[in-house]
C-alpha positions as a printed NumPy array, in Angstrom:
array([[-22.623, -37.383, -21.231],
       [-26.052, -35.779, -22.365],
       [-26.042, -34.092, -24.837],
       [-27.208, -30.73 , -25.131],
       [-30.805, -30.023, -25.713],
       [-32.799, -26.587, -26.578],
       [-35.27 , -25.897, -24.212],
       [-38.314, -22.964, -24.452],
       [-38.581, -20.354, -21.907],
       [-40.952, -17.433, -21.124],
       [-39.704, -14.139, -21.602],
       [-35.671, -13.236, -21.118],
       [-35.021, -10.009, -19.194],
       [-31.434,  -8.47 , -19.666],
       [-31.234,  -6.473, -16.385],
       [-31.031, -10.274, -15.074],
       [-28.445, -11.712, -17.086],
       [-26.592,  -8.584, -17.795],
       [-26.262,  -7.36 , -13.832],
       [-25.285,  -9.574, -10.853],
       [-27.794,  -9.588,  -7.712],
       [-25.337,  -8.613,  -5.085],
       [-25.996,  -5.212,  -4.651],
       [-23.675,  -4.581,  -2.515],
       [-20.793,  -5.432,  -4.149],
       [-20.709,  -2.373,  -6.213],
       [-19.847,  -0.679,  -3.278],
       [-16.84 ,  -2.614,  -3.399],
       [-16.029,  -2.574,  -6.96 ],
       [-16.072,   1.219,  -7.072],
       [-14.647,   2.427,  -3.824],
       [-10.549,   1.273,  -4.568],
       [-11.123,   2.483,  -8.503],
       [-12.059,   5.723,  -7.155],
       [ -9.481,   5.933,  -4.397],
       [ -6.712,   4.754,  -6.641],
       [ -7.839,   7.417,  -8.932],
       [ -8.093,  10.229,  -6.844],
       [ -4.781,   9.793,  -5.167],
       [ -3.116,   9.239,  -8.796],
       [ -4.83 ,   9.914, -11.773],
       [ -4.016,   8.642, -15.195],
       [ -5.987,   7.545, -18.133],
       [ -4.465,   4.362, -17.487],
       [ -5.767,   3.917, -13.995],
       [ -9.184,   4.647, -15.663],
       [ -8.841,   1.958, -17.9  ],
       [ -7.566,  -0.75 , -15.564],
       [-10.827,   0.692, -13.607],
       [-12.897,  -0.24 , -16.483],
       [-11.031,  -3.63 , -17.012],
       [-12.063,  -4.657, -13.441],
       [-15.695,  -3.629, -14.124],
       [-15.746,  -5.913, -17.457],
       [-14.376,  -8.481, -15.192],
       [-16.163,  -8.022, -12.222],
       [-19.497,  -8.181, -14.644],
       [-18.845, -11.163, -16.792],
       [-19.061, -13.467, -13.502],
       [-22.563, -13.359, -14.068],
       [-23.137, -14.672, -17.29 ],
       [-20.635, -16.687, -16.799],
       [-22.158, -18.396, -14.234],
       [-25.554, -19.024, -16.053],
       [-23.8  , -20.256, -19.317],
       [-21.802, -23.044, -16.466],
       [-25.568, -23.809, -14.631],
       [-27.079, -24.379, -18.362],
       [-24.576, -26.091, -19.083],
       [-24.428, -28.905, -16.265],
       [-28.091, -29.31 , -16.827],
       [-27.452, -30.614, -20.539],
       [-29.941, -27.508, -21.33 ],
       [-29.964, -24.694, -23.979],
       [-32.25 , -21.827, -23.246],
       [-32.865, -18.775, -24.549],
       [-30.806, -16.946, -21.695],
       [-28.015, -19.084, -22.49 ],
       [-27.704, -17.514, -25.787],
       [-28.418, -13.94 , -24.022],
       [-25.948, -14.475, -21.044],
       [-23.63 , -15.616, -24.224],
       [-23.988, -12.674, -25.954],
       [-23.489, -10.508, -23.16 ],
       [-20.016, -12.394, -21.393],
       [-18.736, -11.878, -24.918],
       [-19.323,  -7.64 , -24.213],
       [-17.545,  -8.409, -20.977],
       [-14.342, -10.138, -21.777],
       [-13.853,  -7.411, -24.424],
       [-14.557,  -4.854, -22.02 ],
       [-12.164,  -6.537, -19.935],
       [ -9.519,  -6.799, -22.331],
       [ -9.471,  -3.946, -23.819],
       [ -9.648,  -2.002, -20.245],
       [ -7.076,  -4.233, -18.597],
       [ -4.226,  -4.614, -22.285],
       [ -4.971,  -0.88 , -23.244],
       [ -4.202,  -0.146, -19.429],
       [ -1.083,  -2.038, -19.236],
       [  0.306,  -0.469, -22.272],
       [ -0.024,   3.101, -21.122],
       [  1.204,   2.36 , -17.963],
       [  3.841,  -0.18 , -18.558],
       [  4.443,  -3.825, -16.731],
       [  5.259,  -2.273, -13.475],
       [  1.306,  -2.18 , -12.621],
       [  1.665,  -5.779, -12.519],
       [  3.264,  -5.742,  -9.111],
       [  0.256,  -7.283,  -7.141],
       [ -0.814,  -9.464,  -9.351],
       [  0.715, -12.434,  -7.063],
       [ -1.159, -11.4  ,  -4.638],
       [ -4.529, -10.6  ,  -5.853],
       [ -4.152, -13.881,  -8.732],
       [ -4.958, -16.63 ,  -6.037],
       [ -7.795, -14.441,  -4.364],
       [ -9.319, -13.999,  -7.959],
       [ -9.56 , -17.366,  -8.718],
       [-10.348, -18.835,  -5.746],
       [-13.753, -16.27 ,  -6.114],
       [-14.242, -17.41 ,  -9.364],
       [-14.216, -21.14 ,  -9.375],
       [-16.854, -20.896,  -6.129],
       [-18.758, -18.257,  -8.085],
       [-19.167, -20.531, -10.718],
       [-19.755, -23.892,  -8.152],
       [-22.696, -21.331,  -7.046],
       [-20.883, -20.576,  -4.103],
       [-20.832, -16.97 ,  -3.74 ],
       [-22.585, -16.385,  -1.125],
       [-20.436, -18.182,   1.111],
       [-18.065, -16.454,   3.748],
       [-14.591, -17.324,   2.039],
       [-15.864, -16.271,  -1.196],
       [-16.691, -13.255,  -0.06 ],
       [-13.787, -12.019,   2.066],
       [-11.372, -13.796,  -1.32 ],
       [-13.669, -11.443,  -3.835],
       [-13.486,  -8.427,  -1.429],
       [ -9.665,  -8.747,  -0.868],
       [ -9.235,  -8.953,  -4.707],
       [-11.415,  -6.544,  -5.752],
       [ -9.512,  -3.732,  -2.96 ],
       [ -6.416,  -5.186,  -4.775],
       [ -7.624,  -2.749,  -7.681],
       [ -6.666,   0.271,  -5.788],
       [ -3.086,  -0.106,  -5.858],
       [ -3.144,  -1.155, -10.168],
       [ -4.847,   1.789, -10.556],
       [ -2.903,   4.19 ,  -8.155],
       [  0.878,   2.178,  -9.465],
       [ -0.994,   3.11 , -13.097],
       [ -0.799,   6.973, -11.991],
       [  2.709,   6.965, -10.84 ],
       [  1.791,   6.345,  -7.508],
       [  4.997,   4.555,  -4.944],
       [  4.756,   0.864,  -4.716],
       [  4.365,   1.529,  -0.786],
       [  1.561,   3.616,  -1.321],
       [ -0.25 ,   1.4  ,  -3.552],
       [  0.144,  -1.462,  -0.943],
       [ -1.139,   0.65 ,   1.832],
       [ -4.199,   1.987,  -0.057],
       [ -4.75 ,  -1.831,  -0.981],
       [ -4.395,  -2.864,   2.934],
       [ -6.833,   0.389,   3.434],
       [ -9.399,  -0.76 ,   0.986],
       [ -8.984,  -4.576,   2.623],
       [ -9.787,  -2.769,   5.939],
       [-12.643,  -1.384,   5.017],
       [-14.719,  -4.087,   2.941],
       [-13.236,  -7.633,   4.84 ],
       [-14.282,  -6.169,   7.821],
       [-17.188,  -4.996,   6.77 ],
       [-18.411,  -8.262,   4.986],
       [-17.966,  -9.472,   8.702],
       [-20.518,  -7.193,  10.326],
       [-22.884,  -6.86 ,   7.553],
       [-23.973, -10.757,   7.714],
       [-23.964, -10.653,  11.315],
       [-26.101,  -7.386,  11.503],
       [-28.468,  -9.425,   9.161],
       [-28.746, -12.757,  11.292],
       [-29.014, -10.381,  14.505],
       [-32.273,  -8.76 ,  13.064],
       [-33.363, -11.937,  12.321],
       [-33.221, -12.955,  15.403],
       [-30.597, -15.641,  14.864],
       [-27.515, -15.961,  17.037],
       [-24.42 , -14.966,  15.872],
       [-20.633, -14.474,  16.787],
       [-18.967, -10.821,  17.793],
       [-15.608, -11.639,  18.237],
       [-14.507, -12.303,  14.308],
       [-16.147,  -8.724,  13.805],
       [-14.452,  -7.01 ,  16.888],
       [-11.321,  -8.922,  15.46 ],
       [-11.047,  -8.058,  12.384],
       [-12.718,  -4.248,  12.625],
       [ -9.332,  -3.905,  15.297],
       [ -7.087,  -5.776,  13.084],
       [ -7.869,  -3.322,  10.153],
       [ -7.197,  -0.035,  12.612],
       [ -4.215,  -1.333,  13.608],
       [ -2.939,  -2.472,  10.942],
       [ -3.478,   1.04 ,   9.016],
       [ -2.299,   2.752,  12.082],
       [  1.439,   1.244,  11.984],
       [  1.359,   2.082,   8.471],
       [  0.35 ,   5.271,   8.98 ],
       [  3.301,   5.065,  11.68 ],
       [  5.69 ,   4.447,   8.944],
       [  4.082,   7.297,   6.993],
       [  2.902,   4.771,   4.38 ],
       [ -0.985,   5.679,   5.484],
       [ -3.125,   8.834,   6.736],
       [ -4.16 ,   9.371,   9.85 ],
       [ -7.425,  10.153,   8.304],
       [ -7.938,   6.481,   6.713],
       [ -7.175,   5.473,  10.427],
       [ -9.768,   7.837,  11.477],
       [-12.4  ,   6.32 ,   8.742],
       [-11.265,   2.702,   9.777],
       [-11.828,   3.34 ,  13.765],
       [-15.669,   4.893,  12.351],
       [-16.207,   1.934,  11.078],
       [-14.976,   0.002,  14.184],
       [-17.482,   2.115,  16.319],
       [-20.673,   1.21 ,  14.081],
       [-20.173,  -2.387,  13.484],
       [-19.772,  -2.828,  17.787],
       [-22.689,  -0.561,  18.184],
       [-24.706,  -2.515,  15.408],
       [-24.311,  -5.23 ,  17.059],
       [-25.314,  -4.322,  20.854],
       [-28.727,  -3.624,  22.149],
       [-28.44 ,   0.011,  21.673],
       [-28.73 ,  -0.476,  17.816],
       [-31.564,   0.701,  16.004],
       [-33.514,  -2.057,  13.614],
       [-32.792,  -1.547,  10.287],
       [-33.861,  -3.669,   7.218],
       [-31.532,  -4.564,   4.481],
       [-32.071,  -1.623,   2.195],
       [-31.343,   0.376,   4.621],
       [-27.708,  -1.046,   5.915],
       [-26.948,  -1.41 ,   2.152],
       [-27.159,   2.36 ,   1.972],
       [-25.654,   3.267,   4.952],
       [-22.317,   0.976,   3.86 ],
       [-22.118,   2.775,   0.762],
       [-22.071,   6.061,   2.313],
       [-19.865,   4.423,   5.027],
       [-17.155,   3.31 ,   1.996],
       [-18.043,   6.688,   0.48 ],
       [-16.825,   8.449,   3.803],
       [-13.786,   6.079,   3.636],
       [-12.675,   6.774,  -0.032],
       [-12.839,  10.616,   0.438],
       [-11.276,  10.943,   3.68 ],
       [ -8.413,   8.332,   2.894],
       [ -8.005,  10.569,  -0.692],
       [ -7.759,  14.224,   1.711],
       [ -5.346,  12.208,   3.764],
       [ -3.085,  11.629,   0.572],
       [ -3.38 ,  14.807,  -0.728],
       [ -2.932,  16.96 ,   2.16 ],
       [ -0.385,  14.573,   4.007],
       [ -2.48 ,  14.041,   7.008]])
């Protein structure tokens, strides 16, 4: 085994060990805190929201201290990245214990579902496989997970946390889908339409029979079958070219769109 060995670097930025480069996966993060919030509010909701943030952020650091680490290396942004997953795991512990004592162990209904998801993201994160496909849908279903925590944290009925989780899972899985084959389309690379036409219809359907059983909104169907209509017209020849910034931004306001019509639905029963 080698043993570990200081090693000089240039200058350390913080912005870089403190904040992970998928930009788009704040989009994510925020959309089921905010939903779960806004259909049931609670200071404890707010700090299981801040929990998943601390958790969702120490990945990063994490995953420089494990790279360091393999190379036999100390450097300097060890140390930092260090420093800063230590900020994290408190963040997350104190957000996720103070959290679960306001609200009380019955929060902790989904955690068999979202546990396996969560791990499964993190021991690829840490392999430096993030980027990948199963990764991504695992990290996406987990992090819509945090919708129904939050919402079950405000007094919220189990089958109404479940359904805002499935809601959330419709909008990002599918999503994750479309975006990386709107990316190798302007790129000119080939890619394949059916798992995004599948899974965009899965996620209306599926939201429509629960809003059947009056478990859902028919306005989170209504933001689900939006979503449905850009990602097949994104991907035909009608679309118009877009770089990356600019589908980043239009997803956000996309999951924006989907948050506040799925929170109307809630509140006004429709």
């Amino acid at each position: 085994m080698s043993s570990v060995t200081t090693a000089p670097t240039s200058s350390v930025r913080l912005k870089a060990i403190a904040l992970p480069p998928e930009h788009g996966a704040w989009g994510f993060l925020l959309e089921p805190i905010v939903a779960g919030l806004g259909i049931a509010w609670s200071w404890a909701g707010l700090l299981l929201g801040l929990g998943v943030l601390g958790g969702f952020l120490l990945r990063h650091p994490l995953k420089i201290i494990a790279q360091d680490r393999r190379r036999g290396k100390r450097y300097a942004r060890t140390a930092l990245a260090e420093r800063v997953a230590l900020v994290y795991a408190i963040l997350a512990a104190v957000g996720l214990l103070g959290g679960l004592l306001l609200a009380g162990p019955e929060v902790l209904l989904p955690v068999p579902l979202v546990a396996p998801l969560t791990i499964l993201l993190l021991i690829s994160y840490v392999q430096n496989r993030g980027r990948e496909l199963w990764p991504q849908i695992a990290g996406t279903g987990a992090l819509a997970g945090t919708a129904s925590f939050v919402a079950l944290a405000g007094g919220a009925a189990v089958g109404t946390a479940l359904a805002l989780w499935a809601i959330m899972a419709g909008r990002s899985i599918p999503s994750i889908l479309y975006v990386r084959a709107r990316l190798r389309l302007e790129k000119g690379k080939s890619f394949a339409l059916a798992p995004v036409a599948i899974a965009n219809v899965l996620a209306v359907g599926g939201v429509s029979t629960l809003a059947v059983a009056g478990l859902a909104p028919v306005l989170a169907v209504v933001a689900l079958t939006i979503l449905l209509i850009r990602a097949m017209h994104g991907l035909s020849a009608r679309r118009w070219r877009a770089r990356v910034q600019t589908l980043g931004f239009l997803e956000l306001g996309l999951g924006a769109l989907t948050v506040l019509l799925t929170v109307i639905g809630y509140a006004l029963g429709v």
